[in-house]
N, C-alpha and C positions, 0 to 999 in steps of 0.2 A: 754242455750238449743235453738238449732233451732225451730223455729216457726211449721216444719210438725210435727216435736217430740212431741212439747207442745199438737198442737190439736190431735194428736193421742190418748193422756193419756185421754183428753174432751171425746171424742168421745168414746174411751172404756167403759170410766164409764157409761155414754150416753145411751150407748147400751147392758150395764151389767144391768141400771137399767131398761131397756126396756124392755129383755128377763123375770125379776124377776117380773114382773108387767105385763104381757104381753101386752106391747102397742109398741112393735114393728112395728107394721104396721102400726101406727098411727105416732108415730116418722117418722117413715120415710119420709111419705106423706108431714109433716108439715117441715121437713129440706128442703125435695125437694122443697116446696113451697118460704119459707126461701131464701134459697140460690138462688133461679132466681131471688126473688125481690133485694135481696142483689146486683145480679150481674147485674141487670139493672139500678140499682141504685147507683152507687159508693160516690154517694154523701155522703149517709147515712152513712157508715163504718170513713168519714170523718171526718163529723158530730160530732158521738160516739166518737173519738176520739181526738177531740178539748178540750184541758187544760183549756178551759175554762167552759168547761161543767161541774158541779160538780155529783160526781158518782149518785146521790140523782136523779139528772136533767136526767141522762144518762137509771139509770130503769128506770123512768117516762115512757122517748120516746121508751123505749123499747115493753114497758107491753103497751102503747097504740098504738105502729104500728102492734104488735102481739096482739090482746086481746083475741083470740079464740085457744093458744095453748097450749099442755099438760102443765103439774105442771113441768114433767121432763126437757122440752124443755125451756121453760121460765125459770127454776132453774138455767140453765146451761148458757141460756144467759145473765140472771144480774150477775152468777157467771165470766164469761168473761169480761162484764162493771166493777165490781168490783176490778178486777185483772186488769185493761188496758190491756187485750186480745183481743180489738173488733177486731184487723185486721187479726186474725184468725178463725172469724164465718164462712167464706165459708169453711175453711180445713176442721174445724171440721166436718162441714153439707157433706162433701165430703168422710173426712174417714171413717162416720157412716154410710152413705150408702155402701162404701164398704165391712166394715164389714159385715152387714145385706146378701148384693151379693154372699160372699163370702162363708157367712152358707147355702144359699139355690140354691148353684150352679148359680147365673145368672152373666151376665157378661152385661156391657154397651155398647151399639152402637151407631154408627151413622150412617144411613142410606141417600144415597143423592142419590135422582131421578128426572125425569124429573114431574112427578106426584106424589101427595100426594096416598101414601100407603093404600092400605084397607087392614082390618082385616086380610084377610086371606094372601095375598100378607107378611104382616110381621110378620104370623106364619110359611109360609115358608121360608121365608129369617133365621126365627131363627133353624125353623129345619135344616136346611141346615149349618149355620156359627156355632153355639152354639159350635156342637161336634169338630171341626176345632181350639175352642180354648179351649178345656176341659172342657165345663159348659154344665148345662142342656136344659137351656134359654138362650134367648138375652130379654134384655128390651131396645127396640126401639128407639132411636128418629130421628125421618125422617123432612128432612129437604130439601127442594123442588127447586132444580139448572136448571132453563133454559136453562143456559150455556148446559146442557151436551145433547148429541144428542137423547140417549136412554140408557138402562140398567141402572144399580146401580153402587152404589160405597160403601161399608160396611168398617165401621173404627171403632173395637174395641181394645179398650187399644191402642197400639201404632203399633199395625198390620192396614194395608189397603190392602183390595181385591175389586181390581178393576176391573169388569166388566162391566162397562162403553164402550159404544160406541166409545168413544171420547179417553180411556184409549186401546184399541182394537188397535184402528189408531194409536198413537203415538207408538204403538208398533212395528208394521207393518211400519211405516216409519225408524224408528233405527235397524230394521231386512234388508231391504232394501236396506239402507247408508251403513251398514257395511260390 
């Protein structure tokens, strides 16, 4: 079995027991959390996954780099140490939140501007893109390009709308050329 397959089955269960318990909102939070430290950290997934680590050693470092998350959350990552799945904690942390997305309409962004975003700025960026890609919401994450002269550039799932300054020009110069 491919590796997106196996963490999809993780994740569903994940999220079967989240909905039944309801600590969906709390799973989530703590995956999101998870998964950034995961992805800043490549060491760790490493780490986890060195033969020489025995599984016993493997929850150890698990339950003390997380010691403040759900019973669900921590279940499912010694159950991943136990199996030799660590190298799929980030899918899974990935398909569960899309799951989660998927049930309440919201859809992922990324938002890149020359300034950091206020409140309101990316409540309308999400009024505005959300219905553009069938969801009710966007959940934000702004991430702040110097590079770019003015306006936004919005990248959910594998769409980009570019309203960029910088994206404007390049336009206008191949309208131009041709």
């Amino acid at each position: 079995m491919s590796n997106p397959v196996v963490a999809e089955r993780y994740a569903l269960a994940l999220y079967q027991v989240g909905k039944e318990q309801n600590l969906s909102d709390k799973i989530d939070e703590e995956l999101r959390a998870i998964k950034k430290v995961l992805v800043q950290n490549p060491g760790f997934i490493n780490l986890l996954q060195s033969p020489k680590l025995s599984v016993e050693k493997k929850r150890n470092l698990i339950g003390q780099s997380f010691p403040n998350v759900s019973m669900p959350v921590i279940n499912t990552l010694m159950l991943l140490a136990d199996r030799h799945r660590e190298d799929i904690m980030i899918e899974v942390a990935e398909s569960y939140i899309n799951h989660l997305n998927e049930e309440r309409g919201i859809a992922e962004a990324t938002v890149y501007s020359v300034r950091a975003l206020t409140a309101d700025e990316s409540k309308a960026i999400s009024a505005v893109f959300a219905p553009k890609v069938g969801k009710q919401t966007l959940n934000i994450e702004n991430i702040v390009d110097s590079n770019m002269l003015g306006g936004v550039k919005v990248r959910i799932g594998n769409r980009i709308f570019d309203g960029s300054l910088r994206g404007k020009l390049d336009r206008l110069g191949r309208k131009l050329t041709s």
